[in-house]
Each structure stands twice: as C-alpha cells, then as structure tokens.
C-alpha positions as CSV (number, residue, x, y, z in Angstrom):
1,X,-62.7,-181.9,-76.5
2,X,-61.5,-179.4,-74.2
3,X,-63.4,-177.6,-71.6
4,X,-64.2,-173.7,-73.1
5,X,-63.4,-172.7,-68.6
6,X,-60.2,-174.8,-69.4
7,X,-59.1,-172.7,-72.7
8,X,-60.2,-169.6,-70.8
9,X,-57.6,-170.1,-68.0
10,X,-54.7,-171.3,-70.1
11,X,-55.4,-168.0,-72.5
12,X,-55.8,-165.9,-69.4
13,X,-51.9,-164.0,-68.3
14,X,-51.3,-165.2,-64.9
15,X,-49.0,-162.1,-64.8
16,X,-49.1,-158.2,-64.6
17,X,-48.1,-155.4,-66.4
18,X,-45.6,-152.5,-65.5
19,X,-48.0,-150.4,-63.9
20,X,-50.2,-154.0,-62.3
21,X,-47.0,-154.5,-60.6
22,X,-47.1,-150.4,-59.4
23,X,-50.5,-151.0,-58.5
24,X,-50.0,-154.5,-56.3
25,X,-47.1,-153.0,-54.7
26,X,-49.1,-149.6,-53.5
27,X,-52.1,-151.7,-52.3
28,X,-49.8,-153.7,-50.4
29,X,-49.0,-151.5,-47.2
30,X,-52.4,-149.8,-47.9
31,X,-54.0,-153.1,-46.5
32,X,-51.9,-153.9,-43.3
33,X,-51.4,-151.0,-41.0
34,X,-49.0,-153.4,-39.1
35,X,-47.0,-153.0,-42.1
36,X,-46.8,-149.9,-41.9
37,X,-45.5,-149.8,-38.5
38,X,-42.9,-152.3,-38.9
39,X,-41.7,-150.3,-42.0
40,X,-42.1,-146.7,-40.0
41,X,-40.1,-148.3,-37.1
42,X,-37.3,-149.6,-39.3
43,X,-36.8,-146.7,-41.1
44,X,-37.2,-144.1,-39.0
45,X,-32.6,-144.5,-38.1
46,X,-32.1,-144.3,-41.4
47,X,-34.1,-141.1,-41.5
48,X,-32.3,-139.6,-38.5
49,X,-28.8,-140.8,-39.8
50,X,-29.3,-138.7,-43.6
51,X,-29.8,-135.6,-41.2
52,X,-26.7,-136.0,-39.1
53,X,-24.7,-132.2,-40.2
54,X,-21.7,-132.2,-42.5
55,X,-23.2,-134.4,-44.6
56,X,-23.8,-133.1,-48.5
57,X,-27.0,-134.4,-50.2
58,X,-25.8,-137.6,-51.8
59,X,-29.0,-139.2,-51.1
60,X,-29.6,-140.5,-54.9
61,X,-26.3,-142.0,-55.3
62,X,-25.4,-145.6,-53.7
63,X,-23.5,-145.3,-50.5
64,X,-20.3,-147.2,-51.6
65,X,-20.0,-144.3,-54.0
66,X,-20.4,-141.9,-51.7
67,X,-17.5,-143.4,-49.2
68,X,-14.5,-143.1,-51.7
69,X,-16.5,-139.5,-52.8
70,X,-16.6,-138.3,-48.9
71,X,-13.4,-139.7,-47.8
72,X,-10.8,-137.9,-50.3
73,X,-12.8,-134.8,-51.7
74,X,-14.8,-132.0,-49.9
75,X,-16.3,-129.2,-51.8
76,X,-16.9,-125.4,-50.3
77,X,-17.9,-122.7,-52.2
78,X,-15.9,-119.7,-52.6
79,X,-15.6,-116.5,-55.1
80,X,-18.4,-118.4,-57.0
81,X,-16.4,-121.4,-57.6
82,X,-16.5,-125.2,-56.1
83,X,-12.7,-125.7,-54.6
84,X,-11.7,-129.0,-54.6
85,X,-9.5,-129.8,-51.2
86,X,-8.8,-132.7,-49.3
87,X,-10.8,-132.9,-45.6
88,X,-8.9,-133.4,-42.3
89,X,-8.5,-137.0,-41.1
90,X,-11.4,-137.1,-38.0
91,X,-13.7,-135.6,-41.1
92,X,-13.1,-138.4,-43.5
93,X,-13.2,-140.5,-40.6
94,X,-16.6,-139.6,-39.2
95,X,-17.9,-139.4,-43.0
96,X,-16.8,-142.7,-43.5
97,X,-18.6,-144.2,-40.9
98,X,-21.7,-142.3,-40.7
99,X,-22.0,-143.8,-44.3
100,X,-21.3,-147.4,-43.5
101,X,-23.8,-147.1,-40.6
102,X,-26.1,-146.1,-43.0
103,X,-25.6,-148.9,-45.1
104,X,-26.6,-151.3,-42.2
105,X,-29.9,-149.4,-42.3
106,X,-30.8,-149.6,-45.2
107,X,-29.6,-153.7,-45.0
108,X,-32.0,-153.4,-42.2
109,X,-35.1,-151.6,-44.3
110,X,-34.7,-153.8,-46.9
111,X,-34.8,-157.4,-45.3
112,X,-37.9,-156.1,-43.1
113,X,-40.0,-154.9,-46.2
114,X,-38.9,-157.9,-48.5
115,X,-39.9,-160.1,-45.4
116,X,-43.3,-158.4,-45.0
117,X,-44.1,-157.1,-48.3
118,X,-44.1,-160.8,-49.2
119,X,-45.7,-162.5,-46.4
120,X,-48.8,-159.9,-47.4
121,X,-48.8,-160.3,-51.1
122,X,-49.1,-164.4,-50.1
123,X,-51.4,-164.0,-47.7
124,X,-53.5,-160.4,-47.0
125,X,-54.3,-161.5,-43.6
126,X,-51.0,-161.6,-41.8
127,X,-50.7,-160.3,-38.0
128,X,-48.0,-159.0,-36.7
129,X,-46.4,-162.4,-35.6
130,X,-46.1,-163.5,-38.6
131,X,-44.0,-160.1,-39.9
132,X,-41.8,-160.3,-37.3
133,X,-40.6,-163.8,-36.3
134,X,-39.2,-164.9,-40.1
135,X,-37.0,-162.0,-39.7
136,X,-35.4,-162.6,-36.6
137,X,-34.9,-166.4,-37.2
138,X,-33.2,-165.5,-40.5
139,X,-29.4,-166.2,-40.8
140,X,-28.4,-162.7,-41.7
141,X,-25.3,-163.4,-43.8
142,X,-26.4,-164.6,-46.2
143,X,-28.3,-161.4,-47.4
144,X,-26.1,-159.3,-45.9
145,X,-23.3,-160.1,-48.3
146,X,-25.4,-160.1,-51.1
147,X,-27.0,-156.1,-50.4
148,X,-23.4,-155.2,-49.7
149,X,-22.0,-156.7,-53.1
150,X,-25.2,-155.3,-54.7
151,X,-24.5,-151.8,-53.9
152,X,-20.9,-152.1,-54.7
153,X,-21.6,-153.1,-58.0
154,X,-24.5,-150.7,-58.0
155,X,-22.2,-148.2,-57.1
156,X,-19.4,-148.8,-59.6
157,X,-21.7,-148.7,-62.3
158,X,-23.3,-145.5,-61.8
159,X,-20.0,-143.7,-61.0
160,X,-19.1,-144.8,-64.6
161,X,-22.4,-143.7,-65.9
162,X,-22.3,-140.3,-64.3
163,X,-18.5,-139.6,-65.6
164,X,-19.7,-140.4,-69.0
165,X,-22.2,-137.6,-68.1
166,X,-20.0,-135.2,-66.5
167,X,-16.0,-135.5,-68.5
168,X,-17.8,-137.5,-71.8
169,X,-15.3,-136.2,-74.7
170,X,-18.6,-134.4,-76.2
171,X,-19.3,-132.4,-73.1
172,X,-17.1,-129.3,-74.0
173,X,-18.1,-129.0,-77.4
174,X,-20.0,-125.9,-78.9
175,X,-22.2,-127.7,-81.5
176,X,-25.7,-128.3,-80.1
177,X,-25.7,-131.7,-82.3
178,X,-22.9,-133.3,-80.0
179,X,-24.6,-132.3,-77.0
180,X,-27.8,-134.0,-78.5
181,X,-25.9,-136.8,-79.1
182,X,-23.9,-136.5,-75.6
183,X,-27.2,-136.7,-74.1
184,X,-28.8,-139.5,-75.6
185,X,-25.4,-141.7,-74.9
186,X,-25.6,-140.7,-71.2
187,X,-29.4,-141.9,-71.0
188,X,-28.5,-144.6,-72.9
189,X,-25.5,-145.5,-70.2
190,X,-28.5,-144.7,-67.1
191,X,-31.1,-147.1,-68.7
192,X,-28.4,-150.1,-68.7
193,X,-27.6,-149.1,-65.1
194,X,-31.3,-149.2,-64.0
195,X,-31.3,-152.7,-65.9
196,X,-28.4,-153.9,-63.5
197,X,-29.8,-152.5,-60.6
198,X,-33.1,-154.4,-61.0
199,X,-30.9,-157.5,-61.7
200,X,-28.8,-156.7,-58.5
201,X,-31.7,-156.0,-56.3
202,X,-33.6,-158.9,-57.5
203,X,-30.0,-160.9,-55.9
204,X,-31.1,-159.5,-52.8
205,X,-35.0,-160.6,-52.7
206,X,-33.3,-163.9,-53.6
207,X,-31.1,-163.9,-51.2
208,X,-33.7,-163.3,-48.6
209,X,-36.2,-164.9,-49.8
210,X,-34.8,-168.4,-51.1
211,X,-31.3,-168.3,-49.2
212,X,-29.3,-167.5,-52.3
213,X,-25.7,-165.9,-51.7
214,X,-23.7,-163.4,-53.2
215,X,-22.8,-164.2,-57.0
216,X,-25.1,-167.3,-57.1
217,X,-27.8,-165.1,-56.0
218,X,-26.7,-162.9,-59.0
219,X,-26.9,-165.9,-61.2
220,X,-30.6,-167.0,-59.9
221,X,-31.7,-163.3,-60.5
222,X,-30.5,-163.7,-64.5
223,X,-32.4,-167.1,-65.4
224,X,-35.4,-165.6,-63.0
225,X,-35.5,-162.5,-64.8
226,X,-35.1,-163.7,-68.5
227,X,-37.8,-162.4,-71.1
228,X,-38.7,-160.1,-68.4
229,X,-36.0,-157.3,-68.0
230,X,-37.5,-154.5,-70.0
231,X,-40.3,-154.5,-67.3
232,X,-37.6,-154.2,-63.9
233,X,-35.5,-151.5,-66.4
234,X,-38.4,-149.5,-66.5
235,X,-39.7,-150.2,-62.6
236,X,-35.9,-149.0,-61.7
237,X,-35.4,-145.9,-64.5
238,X,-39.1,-144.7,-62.4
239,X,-37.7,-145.1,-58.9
240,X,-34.6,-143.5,-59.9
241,X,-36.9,-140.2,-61.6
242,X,-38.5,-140.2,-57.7
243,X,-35.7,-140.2,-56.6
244,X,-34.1,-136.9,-58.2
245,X,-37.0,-135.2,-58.3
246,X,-36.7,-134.9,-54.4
247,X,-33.5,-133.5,-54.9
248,X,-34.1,-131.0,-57.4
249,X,-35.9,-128.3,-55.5
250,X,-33.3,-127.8,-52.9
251,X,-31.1,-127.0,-56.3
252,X,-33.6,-124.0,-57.2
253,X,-36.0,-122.9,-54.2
254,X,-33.4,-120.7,-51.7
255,X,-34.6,-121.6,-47.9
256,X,-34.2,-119.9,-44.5
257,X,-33.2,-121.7,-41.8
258,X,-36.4,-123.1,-40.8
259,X,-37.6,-123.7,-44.4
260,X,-34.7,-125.3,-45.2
261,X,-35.1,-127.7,-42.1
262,X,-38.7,-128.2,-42.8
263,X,-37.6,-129.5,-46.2
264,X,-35.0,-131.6,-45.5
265,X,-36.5,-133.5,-42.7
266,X,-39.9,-133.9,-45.2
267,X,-37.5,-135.1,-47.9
268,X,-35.7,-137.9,-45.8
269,X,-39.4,-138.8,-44.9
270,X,-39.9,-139.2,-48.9
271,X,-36.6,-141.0,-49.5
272,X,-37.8,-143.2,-46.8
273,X,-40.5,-143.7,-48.4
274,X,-39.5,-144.3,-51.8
275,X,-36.9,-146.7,-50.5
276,X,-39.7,-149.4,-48.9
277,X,-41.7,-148.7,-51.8
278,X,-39.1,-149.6,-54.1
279,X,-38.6,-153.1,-52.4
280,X,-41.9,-153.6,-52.3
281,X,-42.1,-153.4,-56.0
282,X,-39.4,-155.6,-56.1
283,X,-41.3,-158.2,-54.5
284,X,-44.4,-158.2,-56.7
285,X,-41.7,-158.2,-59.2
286,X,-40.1,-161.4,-58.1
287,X,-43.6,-163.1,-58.2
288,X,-44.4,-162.0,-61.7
289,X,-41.2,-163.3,-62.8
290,X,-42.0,-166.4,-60.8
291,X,-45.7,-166.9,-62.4
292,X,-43.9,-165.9,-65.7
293,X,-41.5,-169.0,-65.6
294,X,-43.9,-171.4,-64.4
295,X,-46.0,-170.3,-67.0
296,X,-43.3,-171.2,-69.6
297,X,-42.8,-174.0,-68.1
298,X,-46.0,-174.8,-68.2
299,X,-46.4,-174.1,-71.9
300,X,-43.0,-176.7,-72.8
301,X,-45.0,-179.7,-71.1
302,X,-48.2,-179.2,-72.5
303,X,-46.5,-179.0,-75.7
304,X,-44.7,-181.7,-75.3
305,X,-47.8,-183.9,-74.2
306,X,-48.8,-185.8,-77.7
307,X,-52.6,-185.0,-78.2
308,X,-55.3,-186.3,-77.7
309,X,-57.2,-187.9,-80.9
310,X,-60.9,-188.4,-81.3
C-alpha cells in the first residue's frame, strides 16, 4: 500500500505557473545585492551606447533590424511629412557600428544575468566568486553565435510581422470590418513572433548554460520546450507590452530640452532593466521546463513499472 506523504508528492506540480515564474524571477535579484551589482555594472555601456546622438528610438526592435533600417533609410521631417532619403556614407557608417557595438552589449548582459540568475535560483546563497568566475572561464563562442543567430532570426521575423502591420492589403481600406480583421491578423502574426522569440532565447540559455551551439541549440530549445510554449508566448507577448509602453510617451508628451533628457536617460535605465529581467525570466523558465520533462519522464517509468499486487 502506498504511503498517503508518497501520493502527496507525486500529486504535488513540481512546476510553476505564468505569473510563479514572474514571481521567482523578481525575487531573484531582490535577494543578492551582488546581483545587482554585477547586472548594474554590465549594463550600464549598453545604457550609455542607446544615448549616443543621431540615433532614432529603435529600442523595441532587434538590432539586426535596425542595421539594414539605419544603413539605407533616414527619415527628417519636413512640411509635415516623413521624407524618405538615403544618409551620407560616414552616417551609415557610424550607425552601423554603433549598432553592432550594441549588440556585443547586450551579448555581454545577457551571458552575465543567465550566468547569475541561475547560480541564485540553485543556490540563494551565492557570493560574488561564484557570479563571476563561471563567466570568465566560459568559452564565449559558443553563445556568442547562438545570440547573434537568435536575433537575426528574431529580427527577420518581426520585420515580417510589422510589414503585415504597416503595407497589409487591408490597411487602406475604408470599411471598419477589414481593419477589425487587419488587426486581429497582425496580433495574430506578433503572438507567433513572441512564440519564436521565447524559442530563440531559450537557444541562448542553452547555449550558455549546457554548451549547446547555434541550430542544435535551436533544436534542444524545441524538445525542452514541448507542452510548454503557450507559457514562454505569453512571458514574451508581456516583455514585449513593457517594452512599448516605454516608448509610447515620447510619441504623446512634447519635452523641453531638459525634460526630454531627463526622460530618455530614465527610459534606457528601464530598457535596461526590462532587458535583465527578461533573461531572468528566461532562466526560471528553463527550469520549469526542466522539472516539467523530468516530471514526464518520471510519469512514463512509473507507468511502465508493473504493479505491485497484494
């Protein structure tokens, strides 16, 4: 006869919820103020390097989007209008750079917080030791190529997305039923984005984490992440909602100069933010879908074990 403790634990979820994971993740550089350091130090470039001049507020969008976007369009205002016109060569030039430096950053951010966030969520005790030396003994390629091939792919995907949303065949039309319909479609199109770039993102904490590389990274994060995609949709289609929202007041509020400063270095503080977060997340994340396929596992053998008789 089996032990009523023993039917208790196998009944009991050895996994969280969408808002469990929320919660883990939050608590998480709440309880090491070491954390928080390594994470402040870390992304404090990437802050500075959104603020250089020049640059228009692409913050929400990938970076390999942004590079073909920078390099061959530039967009001034005038009589009302946006005119389209290509920018001079040392422009494109400077653009193009400034955004590949910031892809090393945030390369940089994100194998420091996956590093940390999961040392803590092991093990809420960690000094700083511990943080720092599995980073700088880790053979860098390896994750490198996967974040890069990540955001390209991110990247890609979205631009499609967002041209569905801009130049759909629907967009132009006068009945309000077409745009209902236009707008449903191009939700649609961003929820399957958000669904790729948890899968994407979860080839990066693999890649980190276990070693994987580039498409076989990919391939882990599909058989880790089956029966549980809904939940990293949703964790993404949030992240991305912070993410606008940042952007949306510079679109309505009118600043002075020193307002407008004042906002703009307090959003990059928030983008920041939201970016260490969001790998965070990602981390408790990976260890739910971990626990969730041992768990299956789990529930195959004991199946499979014949039973006892009395």
């Amino acid at each position: 006869m089996e032990s009523p403790v023993m039917v208790f634990e196998m009944k009991k979820k050895p996994y969280l919820g969408t808002f469990g994971i929320i919660k883990s993740a939050i608590k998480i550089p709440l309880s090491s103020y070491t954390f928080l350091f390594i994470t402040f130090l870390t992304s404090l470039p990437l802050s500075c390097a959104r603020l250089i001049p020049k640059l228009p507020d692409l913050s929400v969008l990938p970076s390999f989007l942004q590079t073909p976007f920078l390099a061959t369009q530039k967009l001034s205002l005038s009589a009302g209008s946006y005119d389209t016109k290509p920018p001079p060569v040392p422009d494109s030039i400077f653009l193009i750079l400034n955004t590949l430096l910031i892809d090393i950053l945030r390369f940089v951010v994100a194998i420091t917080t996956v590093h940390s966030a999961s040392k803590l969520h092991q093990a809420a005790n960690t000094g700083t030791r511990s943080l720092i030396r599995p980073i700088s003994t880790t053979t860098l390629v390896r994750p490198i190529s996967t974040f890069f091939l990540a955001s390209f792919f991110s990247s890609v995907s979205v631009e499609a997305a967002t041209y569905w949303g801009g130049h759909g065949p629907l967009v132009r039309s006068r009945t309000i039923f077409f745009h209902v319909v236009h707008g449903i479609t191009f939700a649609a199109a961003m929820a399957v984005w958000s669904g790729f770039c948890a899968f994407w993102n979860m080839g990066v904490v693999l890649s980190v984490l276990e070693g994987k590389r580039g498409l076989g990274a990919f391939s882990a994060s599909g058989d880790l992440m089956k029966g549980n995609m809904t939940r990293g949709t949703i964790l993404m289609v949030i992240d991305t909602a912070w993410r606008i929202s940042l952007v949306l007041p510079g679109f309505f509020l009118r600043w002075d100069f020193f307002g407008g400063v004042g906002y703009k270095v307090a959003q990059e503080w928030l983008f920041s933010t939201a970016t260490v977060l969001n790998w965070v997340v990602l981390v408790v994340y990976y260890y739910d879908c971990k626990n969730r396929q041992r768990e299956s596992k789990n529930m195959v053998l004991v199946k499979d074990e014949p039973s006892d008789q009395v």
